[in-house]
C-alpha positions as a printed Julia matrix, in Angstrom:
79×3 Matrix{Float64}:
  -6.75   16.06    3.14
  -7.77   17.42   -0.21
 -11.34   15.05   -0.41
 -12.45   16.53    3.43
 -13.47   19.9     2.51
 -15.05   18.61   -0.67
 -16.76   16.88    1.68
 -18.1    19.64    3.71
 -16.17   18.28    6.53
 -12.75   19.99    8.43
  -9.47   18.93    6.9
  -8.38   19.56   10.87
 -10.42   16.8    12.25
  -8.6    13.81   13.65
  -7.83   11.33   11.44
  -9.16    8.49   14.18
 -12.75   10.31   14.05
 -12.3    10.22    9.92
 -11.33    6.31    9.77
 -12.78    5.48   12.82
 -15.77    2.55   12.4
 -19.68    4.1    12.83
 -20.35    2.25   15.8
 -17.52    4.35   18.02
 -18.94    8.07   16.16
 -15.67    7.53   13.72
 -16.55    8.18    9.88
 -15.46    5.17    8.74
 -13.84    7.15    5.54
 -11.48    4.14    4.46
  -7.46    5.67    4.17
  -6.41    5.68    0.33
  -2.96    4.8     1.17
  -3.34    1.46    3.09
  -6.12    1.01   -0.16
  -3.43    1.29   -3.26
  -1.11   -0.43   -1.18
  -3.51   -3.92   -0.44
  -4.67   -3.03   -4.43
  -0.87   -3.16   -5.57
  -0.33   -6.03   -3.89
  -3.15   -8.22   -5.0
  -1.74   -7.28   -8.46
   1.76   -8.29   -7.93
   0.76  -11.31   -6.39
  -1.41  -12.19   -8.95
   1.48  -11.96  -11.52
   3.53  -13.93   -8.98
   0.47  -17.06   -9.36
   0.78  -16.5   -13.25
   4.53  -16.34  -13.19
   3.89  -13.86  -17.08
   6.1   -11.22  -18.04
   5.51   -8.98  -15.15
   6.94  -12.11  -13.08
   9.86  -11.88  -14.52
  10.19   -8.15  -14.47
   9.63   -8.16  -10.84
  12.63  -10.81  -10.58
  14.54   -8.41  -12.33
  13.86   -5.48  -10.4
  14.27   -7.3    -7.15
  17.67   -8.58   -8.22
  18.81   -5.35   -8.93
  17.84   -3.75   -6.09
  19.66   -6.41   -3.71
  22.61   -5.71   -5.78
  22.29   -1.82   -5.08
  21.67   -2.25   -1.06
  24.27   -4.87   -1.56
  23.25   -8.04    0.42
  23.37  -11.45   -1.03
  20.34  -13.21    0.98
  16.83  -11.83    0.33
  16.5    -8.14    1.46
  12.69   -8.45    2.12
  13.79  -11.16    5.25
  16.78   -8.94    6.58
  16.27   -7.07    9.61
């Protein structure tokens, strides 16, 4: 919401006329949200392929975090 006005443009105006594509009178502005996230995930999956320090940092933090929700199969499949 900040970038709008510093784009001479209402911080009001729907967000499907501010991401919307050209061709349907949309902006096409892409959201910085769903951008970091795709970003941080190329990354992480890139230090999955290399399987380097990060790789095993990740393990770690996964690990721990099934141990705090307390589930012993994998909590990215549960439901």
């Amino acid at each position: 919401m900040a970038a709008l006005p510093k784009m001479h443009l209402n911080h009001h105006t729907a967000r499907s006329i501010v991401h919307g594509p050209l061709l349907y009178g949309g902006i096409n502005l892409p959201n910085l949200y769903t951008v970091q996230g795709t970003s941080e995930l190329k990354i992480r999956i890139g230090h999955l392929w290399a399987r380097d320090k990060t790789y095993k940092l990740l393990l770690v933090c996964h690990g721990y975090l099934q141990l705090l929700i307390g589930i012993q199969s994998n909590f990215l499949n549960s439901r």
